[in-house]
C-alpha angles and dihedrals in degrees: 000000000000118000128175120224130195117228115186138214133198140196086001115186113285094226093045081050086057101052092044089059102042082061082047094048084052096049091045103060087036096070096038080057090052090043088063099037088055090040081052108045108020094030107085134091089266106053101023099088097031099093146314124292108272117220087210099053094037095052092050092052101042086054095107090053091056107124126230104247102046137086144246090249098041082048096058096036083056089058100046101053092046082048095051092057102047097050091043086052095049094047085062097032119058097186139079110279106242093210136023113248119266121229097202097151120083108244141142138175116196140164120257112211125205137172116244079238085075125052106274096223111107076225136087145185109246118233092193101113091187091055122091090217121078099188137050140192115248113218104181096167094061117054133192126237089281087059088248130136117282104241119182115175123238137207114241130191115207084217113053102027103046121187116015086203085064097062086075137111134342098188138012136216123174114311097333125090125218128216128166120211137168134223128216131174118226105176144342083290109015126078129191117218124190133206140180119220134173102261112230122195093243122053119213139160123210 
């Protein structure tokens, strides 16, 4: 059975709080685009009872709106979600919608990729003696302004999270492992992440 899971992370880097918003910010406006391209388009009293929106068709013709700055992945993760709600909305909801949906939270779920070289868990074990936290969150797909791997260490609680090597991957290809995750802002300095593992009966940390 899946489970998520919340990581936290205070008194993150300034400067690490900034990129990951500016993704956010993307994101953001992205969704709010295809919103209005699906109000527009699938919407009306037409179109509106004919099927289900479909992630394929959408994706191909919200190509155009795709930002500078964001991935495939983060792309199709975008759609998807903007997808989700407004066919779970329609399946309660027979009439024309008045208005298109509004995206206003900064949010964002994206893929971390990984080579089979390196340990295939988001998560790794901090070297920095002088942290209190012990762990941190790898985001490969996005980098810093050395081109390095954005790190942000995490809290972790032996407890309620279990076994780190658990919070790996949902799907293979290659050489290369797959993990979702997703990204919340809590406040001006603490960020939520949130990650899906497969739940044991018995909980350990090693």
């Amino acid at each position: 059975m899946l489970k998520s899971y919340s990581f936290y992370s205070d008194n993150v880097n300034q400067g690490k709080i900034a990129l990951l918003k500016s993704k956010a910010i993307l994101i953001r406006d992205f969704k709010n685009l295809v919103s209005s391209f699906i109000f527009n388009t699938y919407m009306n009293e037409k179109m509106y009872l004919l099927k289900k929106l479909s992630r394929i068709e959408i994706q191909k013709q919200c190509k155009s709106l795709k930002p500078k700055g964001i991935s495939e992945r983060m792309y199709n993760a975008a759609i998807l979600e903007v997808i989700t709600i407004y066919n779970n909305r329609r399946s309660t909801c027979k009439r024309p919608f008045k208005k298109a949906i509004f995206f206003s939270k900064l949010t964002f779920s994206n893929t971390n990729v990984l080579p089979s070289s390196q340990h295939e868990s988001i998560i790794g074990r901090n070297t920095n003696n002088n942290s209190s936290n012990q762990y941190f969150i790898k985001l490969s797909s996005i980098t810093d302004k050395h081109g390095e791997m954005l790190n942000i260490p995490i809290k972790v609680s032996k407890k309620y999270h279990g076994l780190i090597e658990e919070y790996n991957t949902s799907e293979s290809e290659g050489r290369q492992f797959f993990t979702s995750y997703t990204v919340q802002f809590i406040s001006k300095n603490k960020i939520r992440f949130i990650l899906t593992r497969e739940l044991n009966d018995v909980l350990e940390f090693q």
